[in-house]
N, C-alpha and C positions, 0 to 999 in steps of 0.2 A: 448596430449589434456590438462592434468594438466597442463604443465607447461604454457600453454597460458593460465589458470584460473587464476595460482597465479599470472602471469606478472598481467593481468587485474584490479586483486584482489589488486596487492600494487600500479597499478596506479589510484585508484579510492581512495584509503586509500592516498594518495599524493595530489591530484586534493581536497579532500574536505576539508583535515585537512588543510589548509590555508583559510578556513573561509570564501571563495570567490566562492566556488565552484557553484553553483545556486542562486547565487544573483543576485536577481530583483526587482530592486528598483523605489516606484514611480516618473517620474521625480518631477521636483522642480518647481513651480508654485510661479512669486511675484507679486500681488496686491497692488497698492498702496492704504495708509488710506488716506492720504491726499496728495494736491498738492507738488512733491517733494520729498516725503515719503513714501521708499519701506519699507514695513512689511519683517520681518525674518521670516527665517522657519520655523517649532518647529521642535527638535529633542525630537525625543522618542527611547529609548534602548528597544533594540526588542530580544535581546538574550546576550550572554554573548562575542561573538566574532562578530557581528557585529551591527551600529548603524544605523539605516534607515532614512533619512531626510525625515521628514513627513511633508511637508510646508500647513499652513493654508487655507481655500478656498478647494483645489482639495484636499489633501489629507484626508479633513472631509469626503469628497465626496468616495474616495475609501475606508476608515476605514466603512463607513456606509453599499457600495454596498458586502464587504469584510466579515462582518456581516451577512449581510444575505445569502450569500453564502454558509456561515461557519455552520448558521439554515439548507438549503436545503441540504446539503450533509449530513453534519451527519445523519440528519433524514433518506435520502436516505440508506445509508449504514446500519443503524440500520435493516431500515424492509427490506431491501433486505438479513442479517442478521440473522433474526427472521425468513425470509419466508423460506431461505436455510437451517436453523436447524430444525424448527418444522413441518412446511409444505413442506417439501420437497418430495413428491410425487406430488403435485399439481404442484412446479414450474417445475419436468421434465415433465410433462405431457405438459406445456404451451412449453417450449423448445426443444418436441419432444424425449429426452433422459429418457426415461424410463426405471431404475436398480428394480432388486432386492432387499427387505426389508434382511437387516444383509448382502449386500453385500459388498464387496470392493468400486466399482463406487459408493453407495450410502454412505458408508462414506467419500469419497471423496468429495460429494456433500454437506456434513453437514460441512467439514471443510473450505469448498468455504465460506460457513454459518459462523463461526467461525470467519475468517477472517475477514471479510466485518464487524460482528456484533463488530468486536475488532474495528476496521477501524474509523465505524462513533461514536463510545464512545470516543476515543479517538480525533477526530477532535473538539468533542463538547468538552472536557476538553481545550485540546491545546487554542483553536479557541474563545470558547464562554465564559466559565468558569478562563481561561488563569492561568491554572496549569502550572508549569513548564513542557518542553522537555520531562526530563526524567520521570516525572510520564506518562505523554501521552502516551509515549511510554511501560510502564510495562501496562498501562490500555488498548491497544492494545491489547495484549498479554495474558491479563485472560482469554476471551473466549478461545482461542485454548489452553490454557492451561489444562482450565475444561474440555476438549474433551480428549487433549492428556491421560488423566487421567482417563477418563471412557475406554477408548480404551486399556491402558496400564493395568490396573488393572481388563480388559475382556478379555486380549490377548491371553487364553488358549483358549479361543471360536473362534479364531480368526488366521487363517492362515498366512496375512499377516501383523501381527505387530511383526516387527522384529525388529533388534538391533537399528535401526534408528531411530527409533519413539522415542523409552525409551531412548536414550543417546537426543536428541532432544529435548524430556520431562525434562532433568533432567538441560538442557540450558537454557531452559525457566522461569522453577524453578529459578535457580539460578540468570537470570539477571532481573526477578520481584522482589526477596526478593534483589536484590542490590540496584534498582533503588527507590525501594518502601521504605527501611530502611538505608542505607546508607553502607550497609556493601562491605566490601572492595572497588574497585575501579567502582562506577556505569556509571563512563562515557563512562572508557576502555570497560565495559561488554556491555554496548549497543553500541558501534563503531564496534564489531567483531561479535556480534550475529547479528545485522540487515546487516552487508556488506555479511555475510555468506547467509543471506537470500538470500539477492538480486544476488548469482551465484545460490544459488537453485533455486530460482525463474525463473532465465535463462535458466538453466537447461531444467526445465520440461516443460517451454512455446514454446522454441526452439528447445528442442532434449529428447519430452516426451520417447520415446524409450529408450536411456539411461538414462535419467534422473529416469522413473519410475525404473530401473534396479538398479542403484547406490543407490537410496537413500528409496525405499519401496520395492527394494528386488521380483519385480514382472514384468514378462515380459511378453509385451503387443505387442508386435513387429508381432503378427500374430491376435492381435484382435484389428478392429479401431475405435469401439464404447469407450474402454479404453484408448484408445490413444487421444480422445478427452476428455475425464476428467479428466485428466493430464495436458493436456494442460490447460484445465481451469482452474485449481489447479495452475500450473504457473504462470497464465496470472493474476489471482487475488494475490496472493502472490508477484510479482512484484510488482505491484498496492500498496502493502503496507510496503512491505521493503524498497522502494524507499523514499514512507514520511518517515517511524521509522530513516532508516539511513539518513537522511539529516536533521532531528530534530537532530539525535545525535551529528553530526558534525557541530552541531550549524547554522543552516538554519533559518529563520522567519520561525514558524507554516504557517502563509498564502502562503508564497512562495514554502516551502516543499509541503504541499496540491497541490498547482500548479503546480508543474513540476509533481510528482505523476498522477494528472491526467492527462497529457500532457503524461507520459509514459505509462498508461493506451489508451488513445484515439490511440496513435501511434501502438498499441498493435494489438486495435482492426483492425483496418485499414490493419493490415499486417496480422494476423492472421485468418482473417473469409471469407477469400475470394475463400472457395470453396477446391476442391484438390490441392494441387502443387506437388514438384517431389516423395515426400517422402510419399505420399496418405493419407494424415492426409486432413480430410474432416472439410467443416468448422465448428465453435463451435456451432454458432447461426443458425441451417438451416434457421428460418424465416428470411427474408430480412429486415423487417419493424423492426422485434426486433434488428438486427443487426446495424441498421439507429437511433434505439432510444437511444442503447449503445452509439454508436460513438456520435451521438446528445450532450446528457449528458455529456461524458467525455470533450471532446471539448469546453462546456457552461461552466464547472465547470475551466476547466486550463482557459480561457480566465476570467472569473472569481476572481478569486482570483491573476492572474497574470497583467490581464491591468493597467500600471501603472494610476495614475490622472488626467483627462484631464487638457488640457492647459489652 
């Protein structure tokens, strides 16, 4: 099974590091000013490995609708964020998953929290604020960092925080104070910590049973209320190691956002659809809440992905 990780692992690290890997670009739109006389396109340098021809007319039009996108998700993400860390009793109770207070699933559920609240800070930096890549990406990363840390320095309370978390913790340390200070190489450190995500991520969305075994040391393979918060744990972590690592591999912010949600939306669509062979029940029992996920995700990748009208 490893060895079809690593294959996976160096052809994804192959696929992006040529700069082309998720590029979507808006097409190119010419208006004439006067009889005879095409207008040029403007170019604008959108990252450091690639340059996006943003032609005048339609592409004011996609920068503006792009914009406000960039407003509604993050905001999204924030208090979906905020609701999963503080109020997280009230959002299982809406989603029917109700944990124990100090349990496992219920930190699990603050770290879904964590995520998300990294997610949409980071989208507003990238997106609105137009910080560089790699800040985005460590400002992703401080929520669950400040968890990994309450968790890691509770861990006596605490059964399941094992070697994973702390050596995981001390990853994340390291590739904020890179990206954040410049210390040693912060590109390398966010190209291997977010491609690592995105198999953990696989992992636990796909094959929570080994996944939660491998990497939190807890086997749920006889209990399928935890096998669902796992997978959610997954399915949102994918959601975001997909933008971190395609910001790092030099992607446009709006286009990483878009395919992310596009990996998301494809997520949901395959994962909520009830039991399949392996008895993982679906995440979302409500329907309507499962229809406003998929909604959302789908409005956000079309979104930030439809290139400029003609």
């Amino acid at each position: 099974m490893m060895k079809h990780v690593y294959l996976l692992l160096c052809l994804l690290l192959c696929s992006l590091s040529s700069g082309e890997g998720f590029g979507i670009l808006p097409r190119r739109r010419w208006i004439p000013t006067s009889p005879g006389v095409v207008a040029k396109p403007a170019t604008i340098r959108v990252s450091k490995l690639l340059v996006a021809q943003i032609p005048r007319g339609g592409g004011a039009e996609a920068l503006s609708r792009i914009n406000a996108v960039a407003h509604i998700s993050s905001a999204l993400g924030i208090a979906n964020g905020i609701m999963y860390l503080f109020f997280t009793e009230r959002l299982e109770k809406i989603y029917g998953l109700v944990t124990e207070p100090g349990s496992q699933p219920r930190f699990v559920h603050k770290g879904i929290g964590a995520i998300a609240l990294g997610q949409g800070i980071s989208l507003h930096m990238a997106l609105i604020r137009k910080c560089s890549p790699l800040t985005a990406i460590g400002a992703a990363l401080l929520p669950r960092l400040f968890l990994s840390y309450y968790l890691t320095l509770t861990g006596e309370k605490r059964s399941y925080v094992g070697k994973f978390l702390k050596t995981n913790t001390a990853l994340m340390t390291w590739v904020c104070l890179s990206v954040f200070t410049g210390v040693g190489n912060p590109p390398v450190a966010a190209k291997v910590f977010t491609t690592f995500a995105i198999v953990k991520g696989s992992y636990l969305a796909f094959a929570p049973v080994s996944g939660s075994k491998r990497f939190f040391e807890t086997d749920v393979s006889n209990n399928a209320l935890e096998r669902v918060h796992f997978q959610a744990l997954g399915e949102h972590l994918m959601f975001s190691a997909v933008y971190m690592a395609a910001l790092a591999y030099g992607v446009p912010p709006a286009t990483a956002a878009g395919v992310a949600a596009a990996v998301w939306a494809g997520m949901i669509a395959t994962l909520h659809n009830g039991e399949d062979s392996r008895g993982l029940r679906e995440i979302l029992p409500d329907r309507k809440l499962k229809r406003a996920y998929l909604g959302v995700a789908v409005a956000l990748a079309f979104g930030f992905l439809w290139p400029a009208s003609k």
